[in-house]
C-alpha positions as CSV (number, residue, x, y, z in Angstrom):
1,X,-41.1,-28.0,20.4
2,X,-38.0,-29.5,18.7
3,X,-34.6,-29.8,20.8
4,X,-31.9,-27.3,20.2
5,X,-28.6,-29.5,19.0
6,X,-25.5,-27.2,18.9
7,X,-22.8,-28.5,16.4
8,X,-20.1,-29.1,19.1
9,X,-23.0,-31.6,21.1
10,X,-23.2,-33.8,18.0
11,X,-19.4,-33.6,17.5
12,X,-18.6,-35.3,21.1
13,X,-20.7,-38.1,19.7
14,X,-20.0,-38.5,16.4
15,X,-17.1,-37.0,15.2
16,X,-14.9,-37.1,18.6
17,X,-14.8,-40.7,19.0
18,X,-13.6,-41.3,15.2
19,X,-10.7,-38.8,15.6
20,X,-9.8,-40.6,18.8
21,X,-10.0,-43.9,17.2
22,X,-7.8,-43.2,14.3
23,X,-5.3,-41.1,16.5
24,X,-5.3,-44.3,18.5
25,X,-5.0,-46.4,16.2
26,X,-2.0,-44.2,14.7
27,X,0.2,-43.9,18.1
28,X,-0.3,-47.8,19.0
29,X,0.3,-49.4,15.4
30,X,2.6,-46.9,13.6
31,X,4.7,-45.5,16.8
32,X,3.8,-48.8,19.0
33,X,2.9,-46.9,21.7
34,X,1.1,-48.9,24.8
35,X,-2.1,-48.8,25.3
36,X,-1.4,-46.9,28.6
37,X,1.1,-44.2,27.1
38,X,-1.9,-43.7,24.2
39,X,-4.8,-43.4,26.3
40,X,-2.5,-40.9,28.6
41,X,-2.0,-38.5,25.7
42,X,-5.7,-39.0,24.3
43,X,-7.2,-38.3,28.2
44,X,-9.2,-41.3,27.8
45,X,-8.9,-44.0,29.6
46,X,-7.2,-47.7,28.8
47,X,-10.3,-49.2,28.0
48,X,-10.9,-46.8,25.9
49,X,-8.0,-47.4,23.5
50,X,-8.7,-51.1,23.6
51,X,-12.8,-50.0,22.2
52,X,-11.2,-47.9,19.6
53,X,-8.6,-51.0,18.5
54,X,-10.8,-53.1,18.3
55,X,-13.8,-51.2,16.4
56,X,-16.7,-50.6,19.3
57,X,-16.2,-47.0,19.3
58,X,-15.9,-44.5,16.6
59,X,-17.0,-46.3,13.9
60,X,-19.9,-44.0,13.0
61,X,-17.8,-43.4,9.4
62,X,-15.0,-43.8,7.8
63,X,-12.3,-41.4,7.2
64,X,-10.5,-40.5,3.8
65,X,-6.5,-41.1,3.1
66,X,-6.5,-37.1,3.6
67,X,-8.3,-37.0,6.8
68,X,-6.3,-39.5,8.1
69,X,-3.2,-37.8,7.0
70,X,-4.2,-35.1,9.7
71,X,-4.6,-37.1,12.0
72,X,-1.3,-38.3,11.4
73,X,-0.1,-35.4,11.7
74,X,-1.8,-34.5,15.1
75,X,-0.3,-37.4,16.3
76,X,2.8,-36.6,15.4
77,X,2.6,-33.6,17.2
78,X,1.2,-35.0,20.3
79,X,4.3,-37.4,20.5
80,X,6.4,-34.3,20.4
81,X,4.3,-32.8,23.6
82,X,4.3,-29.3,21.8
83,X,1.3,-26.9,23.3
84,X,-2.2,-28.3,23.8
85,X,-3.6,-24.8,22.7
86,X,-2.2,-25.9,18.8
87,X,-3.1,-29.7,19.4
88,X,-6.7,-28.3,20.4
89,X,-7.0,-26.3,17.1
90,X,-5.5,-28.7,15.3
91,X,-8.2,-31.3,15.6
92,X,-11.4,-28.2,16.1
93,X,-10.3,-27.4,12.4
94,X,-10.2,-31.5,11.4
95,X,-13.4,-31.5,13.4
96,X,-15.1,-28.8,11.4
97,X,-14.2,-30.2,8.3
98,X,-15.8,-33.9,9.5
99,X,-18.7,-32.5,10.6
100,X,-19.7,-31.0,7.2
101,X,-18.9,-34.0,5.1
102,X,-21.4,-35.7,7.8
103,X,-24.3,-33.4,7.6
């Protein structure tokens, strides 16, 4: 009998770690944010960060100038500590679109 995958499951694997690494990569290299204030705003941890820097994690694809332009733009609004409840949606709706250009 074949295992039932929902979408979000193969989102936290795939498509999760990609958005975290270029958010990461975003805060730390365009806003030179610490690794510590970075991996406090992504809930991740310091190692983390330093994984998605340097490449181990989230490299399952690449992103386009577009996608990355959201993620710019979540950033952005994660620096500015507006609600979590429009940063959640925010990257669902990114993670949506990810997740069809995957399949």
């Amino acid at each position: 009998m074949p295992k039932l995958k929902l979408p979000c499951e193969e989102a936290i694997w795939k498509i999760l770690p990609v958005i975290r690494k270029e958010i990461a990569k975003i805060l730390v290299r365009e806003y030179s944010l610490s690794h510590k204030k970075t991996a406090k705003l992504l809930g991740v941890s310091e190692a983390a960060i330093s994984q998605y820097l340097r490449e181990k994690r989230g490299k399952c694809f690449l992103v386009s100038e577009e996608e990355r332009d959201k993620m710019r733009k979540i950033a952005r609004t994660l620096l500015r500590s507006e609600d979590s409840e429009k940063i959640k949606l925010k990257i669902c709706v990114l993670c949506n679109t990810l997740m069809k250009r995957v399949k």
